[in-house]
C-alpha positions as CSV (number, residue, x, y, z in Angstrom):
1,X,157.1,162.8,27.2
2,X,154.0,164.8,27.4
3,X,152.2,163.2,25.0
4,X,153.3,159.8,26.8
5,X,151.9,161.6,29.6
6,X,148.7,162.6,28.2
7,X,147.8,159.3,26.7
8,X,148.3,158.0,30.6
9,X,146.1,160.4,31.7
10,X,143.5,159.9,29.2
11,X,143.5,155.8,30.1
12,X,143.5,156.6,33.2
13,X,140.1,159.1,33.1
14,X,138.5,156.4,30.3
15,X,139.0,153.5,33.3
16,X,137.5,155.1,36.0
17,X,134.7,156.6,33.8
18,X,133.7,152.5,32.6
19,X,134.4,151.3,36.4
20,X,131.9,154.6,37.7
21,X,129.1,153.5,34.8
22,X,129.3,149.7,35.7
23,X,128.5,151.0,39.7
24,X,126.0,153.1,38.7
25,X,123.9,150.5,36.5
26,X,124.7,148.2,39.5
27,X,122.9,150.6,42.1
28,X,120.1,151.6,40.0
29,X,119.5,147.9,39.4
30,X,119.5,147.1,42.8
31,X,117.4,150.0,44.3
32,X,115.2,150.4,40.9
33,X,113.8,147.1,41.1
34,X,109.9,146.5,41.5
35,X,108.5,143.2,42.5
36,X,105.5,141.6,42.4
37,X,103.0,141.2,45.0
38,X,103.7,144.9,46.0
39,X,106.6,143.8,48.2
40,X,108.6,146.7,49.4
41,X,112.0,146.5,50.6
42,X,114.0,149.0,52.3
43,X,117.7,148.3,51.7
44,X,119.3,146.3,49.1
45,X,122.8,145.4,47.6
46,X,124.5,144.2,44.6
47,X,126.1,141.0,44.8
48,X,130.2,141.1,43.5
49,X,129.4,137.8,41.7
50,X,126.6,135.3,39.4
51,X,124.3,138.6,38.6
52,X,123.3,138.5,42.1
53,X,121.0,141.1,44.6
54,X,120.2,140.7,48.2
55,X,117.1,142.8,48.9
56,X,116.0,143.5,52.5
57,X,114.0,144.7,55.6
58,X,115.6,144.4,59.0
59,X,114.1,144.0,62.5
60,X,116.3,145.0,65.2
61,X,113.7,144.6,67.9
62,X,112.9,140.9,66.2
63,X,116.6,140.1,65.3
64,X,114.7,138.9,62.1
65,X,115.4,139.9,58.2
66,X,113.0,139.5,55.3
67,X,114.6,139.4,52.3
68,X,114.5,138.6,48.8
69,X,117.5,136.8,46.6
70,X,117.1,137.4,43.1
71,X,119.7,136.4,40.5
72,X,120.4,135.8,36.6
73,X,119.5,132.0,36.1
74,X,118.6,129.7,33.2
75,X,114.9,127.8,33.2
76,X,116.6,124.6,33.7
77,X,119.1,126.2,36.2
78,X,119.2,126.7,40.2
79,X,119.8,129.1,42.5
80,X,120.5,128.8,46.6
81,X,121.3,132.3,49.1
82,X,122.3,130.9,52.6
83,X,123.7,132.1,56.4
84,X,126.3,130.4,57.8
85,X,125.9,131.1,61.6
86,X,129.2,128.9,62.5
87,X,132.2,129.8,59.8
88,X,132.6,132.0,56.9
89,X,132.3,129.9,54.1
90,X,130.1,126.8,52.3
91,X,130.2,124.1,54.5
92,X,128.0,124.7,57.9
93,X,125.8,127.0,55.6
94,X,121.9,127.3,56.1
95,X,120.6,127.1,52.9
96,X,117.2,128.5,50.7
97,X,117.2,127.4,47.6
98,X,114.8,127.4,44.4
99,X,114.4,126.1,41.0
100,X,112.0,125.7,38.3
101,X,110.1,122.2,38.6
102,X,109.4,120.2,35.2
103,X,105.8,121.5,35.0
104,X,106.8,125.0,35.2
105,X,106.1,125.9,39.1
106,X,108.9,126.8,41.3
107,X,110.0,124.8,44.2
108,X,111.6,126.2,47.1
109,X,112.8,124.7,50.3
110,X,115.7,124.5,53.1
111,X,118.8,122.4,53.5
112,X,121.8,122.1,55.3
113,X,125.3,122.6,53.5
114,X,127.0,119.7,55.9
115,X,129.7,118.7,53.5
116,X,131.7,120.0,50.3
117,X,129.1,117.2,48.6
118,X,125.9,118.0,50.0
119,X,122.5,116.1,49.5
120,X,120.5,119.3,48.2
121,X,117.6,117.4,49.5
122,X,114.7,119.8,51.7
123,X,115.4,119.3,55.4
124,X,115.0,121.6,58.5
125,X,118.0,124.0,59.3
126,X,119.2,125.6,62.5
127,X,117.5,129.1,61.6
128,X,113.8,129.5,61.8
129,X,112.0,130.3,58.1
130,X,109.0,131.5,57.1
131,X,106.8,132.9,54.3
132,X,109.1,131.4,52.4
133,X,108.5,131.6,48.1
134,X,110.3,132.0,45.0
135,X,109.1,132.9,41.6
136,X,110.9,133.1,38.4
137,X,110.5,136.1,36.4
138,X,112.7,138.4,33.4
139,X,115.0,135.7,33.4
140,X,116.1,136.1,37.3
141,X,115.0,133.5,39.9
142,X,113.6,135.1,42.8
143,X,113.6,133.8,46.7
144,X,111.4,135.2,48.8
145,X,111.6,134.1,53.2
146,X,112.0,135.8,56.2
147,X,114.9,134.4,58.8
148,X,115.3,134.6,62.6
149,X,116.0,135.2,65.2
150,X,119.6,135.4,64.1
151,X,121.4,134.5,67.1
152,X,124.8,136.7,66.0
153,X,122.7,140.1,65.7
154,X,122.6,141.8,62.2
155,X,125.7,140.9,61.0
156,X,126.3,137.4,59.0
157,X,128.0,135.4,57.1
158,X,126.4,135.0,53.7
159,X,126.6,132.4,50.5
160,X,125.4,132.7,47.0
161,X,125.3,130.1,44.5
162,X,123.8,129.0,41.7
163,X,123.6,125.6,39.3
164,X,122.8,125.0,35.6
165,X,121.0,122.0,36.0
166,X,118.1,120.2,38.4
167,X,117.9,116.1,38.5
168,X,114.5,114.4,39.8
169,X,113.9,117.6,41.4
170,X,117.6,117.5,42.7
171,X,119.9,120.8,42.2
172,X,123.3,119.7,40.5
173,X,126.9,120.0,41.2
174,X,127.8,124.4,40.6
175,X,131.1,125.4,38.3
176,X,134.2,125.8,40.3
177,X,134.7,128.9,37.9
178,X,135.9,131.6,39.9
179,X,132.6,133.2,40.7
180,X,131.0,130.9,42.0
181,X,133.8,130.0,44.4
182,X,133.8,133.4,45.8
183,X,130.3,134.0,46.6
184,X,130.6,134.4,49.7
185,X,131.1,137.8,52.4
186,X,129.7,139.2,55.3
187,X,126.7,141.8,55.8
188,X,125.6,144.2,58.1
189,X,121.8,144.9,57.7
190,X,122.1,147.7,60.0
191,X,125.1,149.2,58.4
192,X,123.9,149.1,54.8
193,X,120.6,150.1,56.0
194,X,122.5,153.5,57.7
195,X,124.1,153.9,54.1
196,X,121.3,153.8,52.0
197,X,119.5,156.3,54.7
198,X,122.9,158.5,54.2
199,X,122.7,158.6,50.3
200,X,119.1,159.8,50.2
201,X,120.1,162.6,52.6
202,X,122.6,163.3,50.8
203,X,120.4,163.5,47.4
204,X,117.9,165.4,49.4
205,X,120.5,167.6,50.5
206,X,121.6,168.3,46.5
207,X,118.2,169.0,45.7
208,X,117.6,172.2,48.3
């Protein structure tokens, strides 16, 4: 019975050692990360699906949020980070979304998620965009805009999604593989903002 016991115990530790590591490399990832241009942003978080990070800087006074949507993509691939001011999930979705054009350049653009079959094509969206980019680099595409005012304050409903293939410049149907039908959640950019701020107290803290 003991041994029984200590073979638990050891399966147990072994679990939650593999489960600490795979945060870790997560965080350092996310707050690690140096982009180009010099851009600088304050908060950031690791996305729970398609090698996904949502970078940010938050203006309460402006009810606006610059950000920067990088994830794991394929040259021939897509990628698309959206707000969905109305419901919680794909459809009613304001859309940025990126990909690599036959020539090499990226193209990046809006579009409203109307319909479980959506156009993809560029149109104008119910949010107000600007200095909007993207950029593919180290294998991860990279969107680059800043959105508001968001009319629901600092917390949103968010979608992630990405494709592995682009027609006449016209992103293709996703998998319906488990992750990418669950990219999707809610964020507080104050909150996670208030969290990061704790954690480097707390390392300062360690450090005296």
């Amino acid at each position: 019975m003991a041994s029984l016991f200590l073979l638990f115990l050891n399966l147990m530790l072994n679990n939650f050692a593999a489960t600490n590591s795979l945060s870790s490399s997560s965080s350092l990832s996310c707050h690690n990360h140096t982009f180009s241009s010099n851009r600088v942003f304050t908060s950031c978080t690791h996305l729970p699906s398609l090698e996904a990070h949502l970078h940010w800087n938050y203006s309460p006074s402006l009810a606006r949020v610059s950000i920067a949507y990088r994830a794991k993509q394929v040259p021939k691939g897509w990628i698309a980070w959206a707000i969905n001011p109305t419901s919680s999930g794909m459809v009613g979705s304001q859309a940025l979304v990126a990909f690599r054009t036959s020539n090499g350049t990226m193209r990046v653009y809006t579009t409203a998620i109307a319909s479980y079959n959506p156009s993809m094509l560029p149109a104008q969206i119910s949010l107000p965009v600007s200095n909007i980019s993207a950029e593919y680099v180290g294998n991860e595409m990279i969107i680059y805009a800043a959105v508001g005012l968001l009319l629901n304050g600092s917390v949103v409903n968010h979608v992630w999604q990405a494709g592995a293939s682009v027609s006449s410049n016209i992103p293709q149907i996703h998998s319906t593989s488990p992750p990418h039908l669950q990219s999707m959640g809610t964020i507080n950019f104050l909150s996670q903002i208030y969290c990061l701020k704790n954690k480097t107290r707390n390392r300062e803290r360690e450090r005296t």
